[in-house]
C-alpha positions in Angstrom: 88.7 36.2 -47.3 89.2 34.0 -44.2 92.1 34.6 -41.8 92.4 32.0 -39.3 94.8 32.2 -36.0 94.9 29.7 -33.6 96.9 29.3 -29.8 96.5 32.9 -27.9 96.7 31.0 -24.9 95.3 34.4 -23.1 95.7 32.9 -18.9 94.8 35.0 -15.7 98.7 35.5 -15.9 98.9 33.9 -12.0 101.2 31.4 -13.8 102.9 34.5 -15.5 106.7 35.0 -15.4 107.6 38.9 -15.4 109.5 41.4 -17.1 110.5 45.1 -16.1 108.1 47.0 -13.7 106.2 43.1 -13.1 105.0 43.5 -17.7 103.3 39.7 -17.7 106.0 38.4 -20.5 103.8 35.1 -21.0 100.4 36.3 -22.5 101.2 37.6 -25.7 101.9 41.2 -25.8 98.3 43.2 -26.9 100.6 45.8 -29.4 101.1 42.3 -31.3 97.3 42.2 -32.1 97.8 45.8 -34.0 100.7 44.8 -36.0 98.7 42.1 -37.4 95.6 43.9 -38.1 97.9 46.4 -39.9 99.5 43.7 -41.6 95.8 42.4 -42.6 94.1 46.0 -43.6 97.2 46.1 -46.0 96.3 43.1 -47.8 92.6 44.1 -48.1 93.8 47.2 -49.6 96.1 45.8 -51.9 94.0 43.2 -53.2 90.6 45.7 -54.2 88.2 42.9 -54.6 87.6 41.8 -51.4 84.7 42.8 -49.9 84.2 40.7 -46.5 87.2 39.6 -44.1 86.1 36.9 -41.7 88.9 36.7 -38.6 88.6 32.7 -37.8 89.9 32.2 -33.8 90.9 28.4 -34.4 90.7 27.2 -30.5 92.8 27.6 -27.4 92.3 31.4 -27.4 91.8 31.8 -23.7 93.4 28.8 -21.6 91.6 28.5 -17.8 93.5 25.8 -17.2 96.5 27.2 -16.6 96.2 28.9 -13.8 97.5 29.0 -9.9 93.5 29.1 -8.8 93.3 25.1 -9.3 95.7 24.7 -6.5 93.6 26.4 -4.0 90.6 25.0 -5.3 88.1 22.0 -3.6 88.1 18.8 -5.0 84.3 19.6 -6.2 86.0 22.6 -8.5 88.1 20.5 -10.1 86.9 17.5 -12.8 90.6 15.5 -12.5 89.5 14.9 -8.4 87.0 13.3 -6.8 84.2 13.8 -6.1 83.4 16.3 -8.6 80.5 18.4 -9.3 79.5 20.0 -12.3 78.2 23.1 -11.2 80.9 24.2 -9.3 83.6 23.1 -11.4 82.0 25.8 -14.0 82.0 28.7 -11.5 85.4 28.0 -10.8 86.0 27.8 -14.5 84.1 31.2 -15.0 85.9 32.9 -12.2 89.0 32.2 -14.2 87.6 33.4 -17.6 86.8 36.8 -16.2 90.1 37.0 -14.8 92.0 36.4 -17.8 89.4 38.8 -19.6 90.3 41.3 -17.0 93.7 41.2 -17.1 95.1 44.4 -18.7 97.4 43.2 -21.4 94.8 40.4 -22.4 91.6 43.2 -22.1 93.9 45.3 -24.5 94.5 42.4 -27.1 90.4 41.5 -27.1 90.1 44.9 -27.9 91.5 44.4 -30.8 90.9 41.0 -31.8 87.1 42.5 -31.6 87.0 45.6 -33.0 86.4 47.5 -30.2 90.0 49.1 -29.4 89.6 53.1 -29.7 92.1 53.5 -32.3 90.5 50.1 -34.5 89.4 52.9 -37.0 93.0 53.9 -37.2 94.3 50.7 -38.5 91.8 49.1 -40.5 91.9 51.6 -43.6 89.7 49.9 -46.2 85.9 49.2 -46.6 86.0 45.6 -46.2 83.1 43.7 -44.2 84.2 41.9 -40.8 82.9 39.0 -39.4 84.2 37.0 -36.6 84.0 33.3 -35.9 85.3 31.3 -33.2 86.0 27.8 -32.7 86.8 26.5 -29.4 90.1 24.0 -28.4 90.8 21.8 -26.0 92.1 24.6 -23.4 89.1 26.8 -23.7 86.6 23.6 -24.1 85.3 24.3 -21.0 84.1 27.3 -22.6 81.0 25.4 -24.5 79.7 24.1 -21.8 78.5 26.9 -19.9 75.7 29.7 -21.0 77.9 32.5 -19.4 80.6 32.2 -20.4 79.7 31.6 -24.1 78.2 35.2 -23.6 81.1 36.3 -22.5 83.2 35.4 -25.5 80.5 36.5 -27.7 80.9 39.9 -26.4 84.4 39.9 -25.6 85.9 38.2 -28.6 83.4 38.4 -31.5 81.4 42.2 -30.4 77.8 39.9 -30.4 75.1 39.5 -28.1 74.4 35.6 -28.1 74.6 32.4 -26.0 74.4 30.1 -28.6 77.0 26.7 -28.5 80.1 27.9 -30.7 80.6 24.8 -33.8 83.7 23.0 -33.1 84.5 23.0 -37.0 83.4 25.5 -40.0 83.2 24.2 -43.4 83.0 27.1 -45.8 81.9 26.5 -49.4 82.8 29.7 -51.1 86.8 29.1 -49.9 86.7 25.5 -50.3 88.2 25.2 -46.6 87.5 23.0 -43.5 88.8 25.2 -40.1 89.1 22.6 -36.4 91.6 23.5 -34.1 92.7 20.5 -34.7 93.1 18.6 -31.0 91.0 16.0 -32.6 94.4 13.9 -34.1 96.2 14.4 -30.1 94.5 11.1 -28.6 96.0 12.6 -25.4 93.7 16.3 -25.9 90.3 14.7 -27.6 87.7 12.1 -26.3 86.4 9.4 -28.8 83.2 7.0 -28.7 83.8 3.9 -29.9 82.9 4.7 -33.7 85.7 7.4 -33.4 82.8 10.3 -32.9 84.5 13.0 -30.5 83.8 13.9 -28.0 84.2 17.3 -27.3 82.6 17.6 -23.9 84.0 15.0 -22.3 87.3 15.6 -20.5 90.7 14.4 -22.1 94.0 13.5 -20.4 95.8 16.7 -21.4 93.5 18.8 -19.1 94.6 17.4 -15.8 98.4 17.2 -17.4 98.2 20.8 -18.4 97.3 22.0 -15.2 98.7 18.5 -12.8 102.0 18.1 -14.5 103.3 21.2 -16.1 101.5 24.0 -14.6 102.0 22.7 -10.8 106.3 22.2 -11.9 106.2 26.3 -12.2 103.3 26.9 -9.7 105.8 24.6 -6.5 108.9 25.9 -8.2 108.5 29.2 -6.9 108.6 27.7 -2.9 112.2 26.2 -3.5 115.5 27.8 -2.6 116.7 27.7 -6.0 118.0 30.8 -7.9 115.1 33.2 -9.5 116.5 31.9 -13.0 116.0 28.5 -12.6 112.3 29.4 -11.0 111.7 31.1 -14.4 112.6 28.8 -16.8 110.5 25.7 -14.5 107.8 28.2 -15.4 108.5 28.2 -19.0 107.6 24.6 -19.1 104.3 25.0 -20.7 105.8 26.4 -24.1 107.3 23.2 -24.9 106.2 21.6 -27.7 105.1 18.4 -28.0 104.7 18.1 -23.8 106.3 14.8 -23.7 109.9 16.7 -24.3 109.1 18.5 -21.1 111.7 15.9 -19.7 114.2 16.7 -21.4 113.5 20.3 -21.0 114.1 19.6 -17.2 117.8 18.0 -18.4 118.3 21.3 -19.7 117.7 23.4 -16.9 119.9 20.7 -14.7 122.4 21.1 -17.1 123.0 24.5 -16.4 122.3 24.8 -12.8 124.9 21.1 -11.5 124.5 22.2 -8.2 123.6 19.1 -5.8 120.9 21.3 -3.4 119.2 22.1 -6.5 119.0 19.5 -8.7 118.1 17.3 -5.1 115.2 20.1 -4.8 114.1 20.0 -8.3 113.7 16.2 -8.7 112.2 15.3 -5.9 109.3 18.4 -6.8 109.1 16.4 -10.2 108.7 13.2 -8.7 106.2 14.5 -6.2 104.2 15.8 -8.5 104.2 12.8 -10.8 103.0 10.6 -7.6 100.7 13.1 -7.3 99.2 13.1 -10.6 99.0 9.4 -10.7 97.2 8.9 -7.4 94.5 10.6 -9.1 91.3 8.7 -9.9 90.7 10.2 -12.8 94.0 9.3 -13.9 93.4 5.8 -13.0 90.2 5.4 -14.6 92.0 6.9 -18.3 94.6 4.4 -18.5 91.9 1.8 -17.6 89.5 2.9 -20.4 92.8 3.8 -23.1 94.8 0.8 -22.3 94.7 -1.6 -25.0 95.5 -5.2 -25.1 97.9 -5.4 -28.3 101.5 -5.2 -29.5 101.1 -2.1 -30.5 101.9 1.0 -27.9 98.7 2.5 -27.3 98.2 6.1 -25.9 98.2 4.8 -22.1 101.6 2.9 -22.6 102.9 6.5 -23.9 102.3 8.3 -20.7 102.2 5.4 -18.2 106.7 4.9 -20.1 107.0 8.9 -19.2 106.0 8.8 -15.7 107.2 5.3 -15.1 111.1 6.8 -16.4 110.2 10.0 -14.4 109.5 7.8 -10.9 112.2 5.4 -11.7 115.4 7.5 -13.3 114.2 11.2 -12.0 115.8 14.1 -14.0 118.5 11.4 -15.3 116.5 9.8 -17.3 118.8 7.7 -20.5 119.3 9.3 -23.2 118.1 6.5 -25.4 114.7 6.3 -23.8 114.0 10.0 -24.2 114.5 9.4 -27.3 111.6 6.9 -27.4 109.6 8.9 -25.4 109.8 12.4 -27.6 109.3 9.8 -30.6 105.4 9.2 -29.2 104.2 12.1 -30.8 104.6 11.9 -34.5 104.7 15.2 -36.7 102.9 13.1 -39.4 100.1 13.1 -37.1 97.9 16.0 -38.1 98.9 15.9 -41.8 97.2 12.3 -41.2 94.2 13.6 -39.9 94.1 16.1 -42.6 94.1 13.5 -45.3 91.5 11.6 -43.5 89.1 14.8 -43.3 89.5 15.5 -47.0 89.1 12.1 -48.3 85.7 11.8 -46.1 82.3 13.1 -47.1 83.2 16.0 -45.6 86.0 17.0 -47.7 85.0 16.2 -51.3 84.5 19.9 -52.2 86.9 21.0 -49.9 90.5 22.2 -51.0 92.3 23.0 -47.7 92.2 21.5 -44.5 93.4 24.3 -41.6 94.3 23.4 -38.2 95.8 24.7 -35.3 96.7 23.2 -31.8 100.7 21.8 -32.7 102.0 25.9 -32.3 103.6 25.2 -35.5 102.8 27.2 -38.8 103.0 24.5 -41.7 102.4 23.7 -44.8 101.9 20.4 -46.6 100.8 19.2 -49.8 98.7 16.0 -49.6 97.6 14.8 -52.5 95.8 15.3 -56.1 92.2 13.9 -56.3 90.9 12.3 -59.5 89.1 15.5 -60.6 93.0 17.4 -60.5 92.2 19.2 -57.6 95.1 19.6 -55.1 94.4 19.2 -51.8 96.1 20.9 -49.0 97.2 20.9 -45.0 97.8 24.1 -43.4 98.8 24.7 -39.6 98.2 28.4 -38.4 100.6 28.1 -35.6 100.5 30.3 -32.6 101.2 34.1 -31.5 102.9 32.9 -28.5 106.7 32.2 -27.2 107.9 28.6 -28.0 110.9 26.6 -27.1 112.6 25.4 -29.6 114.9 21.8 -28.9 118.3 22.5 -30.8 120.2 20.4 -33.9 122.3 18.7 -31.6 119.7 17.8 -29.0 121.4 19.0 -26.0 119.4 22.9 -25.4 116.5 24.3 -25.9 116.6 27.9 -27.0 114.0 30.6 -27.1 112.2 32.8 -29.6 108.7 34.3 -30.4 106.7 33.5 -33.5 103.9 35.2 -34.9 101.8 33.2 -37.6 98.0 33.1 -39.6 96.9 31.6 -42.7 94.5 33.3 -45.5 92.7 31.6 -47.7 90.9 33.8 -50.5 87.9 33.5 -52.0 87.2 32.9 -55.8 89.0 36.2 -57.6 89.8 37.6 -54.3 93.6 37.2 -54.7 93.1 38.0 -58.3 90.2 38.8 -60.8 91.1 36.0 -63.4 91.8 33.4 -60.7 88.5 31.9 -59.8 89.4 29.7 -57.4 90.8 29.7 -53.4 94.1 30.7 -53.0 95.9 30.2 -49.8 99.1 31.9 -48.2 100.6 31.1 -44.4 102.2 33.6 -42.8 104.8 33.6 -40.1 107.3 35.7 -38.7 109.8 34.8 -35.9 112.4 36.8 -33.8 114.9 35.8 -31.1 113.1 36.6 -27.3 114.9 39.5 -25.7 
């Protein structure tokens, strides 16, 4: 049996907005890990024939780049300035990995996630074999690049000893299922030669707008005389989804703070920080390389239209041009991608194609291939808080989600039925 979860997003909690006696409310609470392991034994039980569980951790689990440290750091330490070196870039990169190890919360959910939490024994009540696989994301990236840290996560995260590179995609035969996280259909999070290879160690866009653009809105939000509430919800940026919504998110938070001194504070931080991000040479040199000569709006014209309405319009940007702008990122997208992996060489045995990355748990039926054998999408979604935009377009409202997908093995899910089965499941209450 596989069981695949995607988007921890464990930071260094520096970015972190607080609850009662300064709890880190943004990393996902550890006691999450133990329902969900219960939840997991349960099944095991329940369904006698399996024998071996393998937890798949589908990318993004630990996210350095969010994090208050790249403020402070030399242009050397970072790989959106320049000059950069490589070398120090990765011991900045490190320094952040330990700390979000480290931090008590996220040390608590490893524990778990690994096996080695004291009361593991407790919860896991059946005889099944474990095995733990992990696949790295556009956040954690950086991860595969570096000896030490991949030891690290192998002891950490998957209770080995090993420094080997970590695949960025597992193909399993016996469950008929092809696991990526999934950044590789978000031109704006995955790197491409021209034959359409990845490129998974080169640096994409999203890095520096992760970290530039959304992270440094909460990070200077937190020097402006504005009330705590509006501080906290400039900080909640980052769980929008898809990032391009972000502005309307900030119409949101306007909306309900009218206030001339603040919303004169607020946009002028925003439109710093855009001028900011696009002085940046790296910046420069990805809409040079990404920007196409065509009719068609290419990735570059996407971002270059949603800081160009940013610098021109502020927090006021039109209506009808958000619009367009939240419209850039389709949500046929990865279903796309999905048909595209399982109509390739790659996906000719393969009955299910599971991704991650969107922080939205979905299913979707693709299509029936000549031999009768459906073929399937599945999204595992995310652990984390989201924010959701409402029906009526005008507020964006909170709530946690907790989501994974199984796929079983032949007569795993039941003796007669010989071949995969899969199930998604999610679960989702309002955030208190």
């Amino acid at each position: 049996m596989l069981v695949i979860i995607s988007d921890l997003h464990f930071t260094d909690g520096t970015t972190s907005n607080k609850g009662e006696g300064e709890r880190d409310i943004t990393n996902v609470n550890h006691k999450a890990f133990r329902r969900f392991l219960e939840k997991v034994s349960e099944i095991v039980k329940h369904r006698r024939a399996i024998q071996k569980v393998s937890f798949v951790y589908n990318g993004d689990i630990f996210d350095p780049l969010r994090s208050s440290d790249w403020f402070d750091a030399s242009s050397e330490e970072c790989p959106w300035q320049e000059p950069y070196n490589d070398s120090k870039m990765l011991a900045k990169c490190r320094a952040i990995l330990d700390k979000i190890i480290s931090h008590p919360n996220n040390a608590e959910a490893l524990a778990w996630l690994s096996g080695q939490h004291p009361e593991f024994a407790e919860v896991w009540q059946n005889d099944a074999q474990i095995d733990r696989i992990y696949i790295p994301g556009n956040h954690d990236r950086v991860v595969n690049m570096d000896d030490a840290m991949r030891r690290k996560i192998y002891e950490v995260l998957l209770k080995k000893t090993g420094k080997k590179k970590f695949k960025n995609f597992i193909l399993d035969d016996d469950h008929k299922t092809l696991v990526m996280h999934g950044h590789e259909a978000d031109p704006f999070n995955c790197e491409f030669d021209r034959n359409g290879n990845f490129r998974y160690k080169e640096q994409p866009i999203g890095d520096s707008m992760t970290t530039m653009l959304f992270t440094a809105i909460g990070h200077k939000a937190q020097k402006l005389s504005i009330p705590v509430a509006a501080k906290r919800r400039l900080r909640d940026i980052e769980h929008v989804r898809p990032h391009l919504m972000a502005i309307s998110y900030l119409q949101d938070i306007l909306k309900d703070f009218p206030q001339p001194r603040i919303k004169n504070q607020i946009s002028k931080m925003i439109q710093g920080i855009v001028d900011q991000f696009q002085d940046l040479d790296y910046y420069k040199a990805w809409i040079k390389k990404h920007d196409q000569w065509n009719i068609r709006l290419d990735e570059a014209d996407k971002l270059q239209t949603a800081l160009r309405a940013v610098k021109l319009f502020g927090t006021h940007v039109p209506v009808g041009l958000l619009e367009k702008i939240s419209s850039f990122i389709s949500d046929t997208t990865s279903s796309e991608f999905a048909v595209k992996q399982l109509k390739g060489l790659i996906g000719q045995s393969v009955r299910f194609c599971v991704l991650g990355h969107t922080h939205e748990p979905k299913h979707v039926p693709l299509f029936v291939d000549e031999d009768g054998n459906e073929k399937h999408y599945l999204n595992s979604g995310t652990f984390r808080l989201n924010l959701g935009r409402t029906f009526d377009l005008e507020s964006f409202l909170r709530f946690q989600r907790m989501s994974f997908v199984i796929i079983y093995g032949p007569n795993e899910f039941n003796p007669r039925i010989e071949e995969p089965v899969y199930e998604l499941w999610s679960g989702l209450r309002m955030f208190t």
